[in-house]
C-alpha positions as CSV (number, residue, x, y, z in Angstrom):
1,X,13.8,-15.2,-8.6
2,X,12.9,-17.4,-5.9
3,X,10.6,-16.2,-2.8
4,X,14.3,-16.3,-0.2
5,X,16.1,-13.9,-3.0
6,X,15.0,-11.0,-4.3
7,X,16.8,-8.2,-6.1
8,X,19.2,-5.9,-4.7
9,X,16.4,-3.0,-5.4
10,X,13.7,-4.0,-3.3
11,X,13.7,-2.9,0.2
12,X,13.8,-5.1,3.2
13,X,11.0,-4.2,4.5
14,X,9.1,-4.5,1.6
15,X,7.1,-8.0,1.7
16,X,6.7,-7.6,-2.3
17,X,8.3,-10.9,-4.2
18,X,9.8,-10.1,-7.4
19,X,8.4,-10.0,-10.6
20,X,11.2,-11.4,-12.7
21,X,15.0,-10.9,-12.8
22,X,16.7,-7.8,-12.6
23,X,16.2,-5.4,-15.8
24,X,16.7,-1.9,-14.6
25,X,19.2,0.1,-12.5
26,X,18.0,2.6,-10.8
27,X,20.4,5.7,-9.7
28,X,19.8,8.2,-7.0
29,X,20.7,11.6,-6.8
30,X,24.5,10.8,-6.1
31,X,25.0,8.2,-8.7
32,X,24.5,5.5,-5.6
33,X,22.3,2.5,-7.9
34,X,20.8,-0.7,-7.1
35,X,20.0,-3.2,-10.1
36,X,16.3,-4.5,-10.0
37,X,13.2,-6.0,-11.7
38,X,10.6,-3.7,-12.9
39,X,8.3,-3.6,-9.9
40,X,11.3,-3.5,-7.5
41,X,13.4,-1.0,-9.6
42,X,9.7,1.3,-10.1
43,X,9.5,0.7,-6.2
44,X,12.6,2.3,-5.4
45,X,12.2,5.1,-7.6
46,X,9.2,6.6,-6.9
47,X,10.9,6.5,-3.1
48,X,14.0,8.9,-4.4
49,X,13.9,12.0,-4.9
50,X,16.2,13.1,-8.5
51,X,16.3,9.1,-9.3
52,X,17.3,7.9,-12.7
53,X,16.5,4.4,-14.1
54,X,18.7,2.6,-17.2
55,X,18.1,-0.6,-18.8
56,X,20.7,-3.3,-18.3
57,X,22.0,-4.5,-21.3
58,X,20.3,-7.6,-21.6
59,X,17.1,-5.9,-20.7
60,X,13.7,-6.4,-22.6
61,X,12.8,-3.5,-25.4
62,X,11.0,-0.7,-22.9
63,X,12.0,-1.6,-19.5
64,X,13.4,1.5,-18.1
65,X,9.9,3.0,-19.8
66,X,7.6,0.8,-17.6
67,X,9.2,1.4,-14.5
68,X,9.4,4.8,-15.3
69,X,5.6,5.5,-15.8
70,X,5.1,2.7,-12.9
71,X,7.1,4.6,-10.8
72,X,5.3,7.7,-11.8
73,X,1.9,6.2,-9.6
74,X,3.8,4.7,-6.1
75,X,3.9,7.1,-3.2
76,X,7.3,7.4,-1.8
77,X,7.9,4.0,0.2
78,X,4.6,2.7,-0.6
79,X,5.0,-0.6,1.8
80,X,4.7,2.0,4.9
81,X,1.3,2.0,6.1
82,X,-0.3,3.5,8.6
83,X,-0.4,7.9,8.4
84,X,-2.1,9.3,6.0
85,X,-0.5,10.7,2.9
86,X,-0.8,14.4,3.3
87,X,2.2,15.8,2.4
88,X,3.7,16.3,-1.4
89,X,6.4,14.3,-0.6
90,X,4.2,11.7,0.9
91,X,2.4,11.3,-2.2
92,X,3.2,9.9,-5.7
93,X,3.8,12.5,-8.8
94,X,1.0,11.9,-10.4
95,X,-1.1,12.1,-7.6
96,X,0.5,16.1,-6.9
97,X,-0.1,16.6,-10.6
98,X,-4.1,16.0,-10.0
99,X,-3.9,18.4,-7.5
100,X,-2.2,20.7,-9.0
101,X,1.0,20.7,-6.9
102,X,3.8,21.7,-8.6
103,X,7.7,20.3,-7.5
């Protein structure tokens, strides 16, 4: 990807460049998906609530695995900044695991 196209997964407000070509798609809650590359596609999932992520077919062995456990570590919409993270849903799932909050 070059820096004027990115993947249909990252956000437009996110300044983030891509980190390769689209690998993953990543489904929300109502089967509505966006196909993206690992850090955009980990990006967008650790912003939904009840996503899914697949492979593409021409996808390298583990991809839907990385930005799974990626996605695991990014607070919702991460490229926000500004308030502090105080609420669950503010913060990413592994962070409400170390503190014990349950979903």
């Amino acid at each position: 990807m070059t820096d004027t196209t990115r993947c249909p997964a990252a956000h437009p407000e996110d300044p983030t460049p891509c980190d390769g070509p689209a690998v993953v798609t990543v489904l929300d809650a109502c089967n509505a998906g966006a196909d993206g590359c690992e850090h955009h596609g980990a990006r967008l999932l650790a912003s939904l609530e009840h996503g899914r992520v697949y492979a593409l077919p021409d996808a390298p062995a583990g991809a839907a695995i990385r930005v799974f456990t990626a996605a695991d570590g990014i607070p919702p919409f991460v490229w926000c900044e500004g308030a502090p993270r105080t609420q669950p849903n503010q913060r990413s799932h592994a962070e409400n695991r170390r503190r014990g909050v349950t979903a």
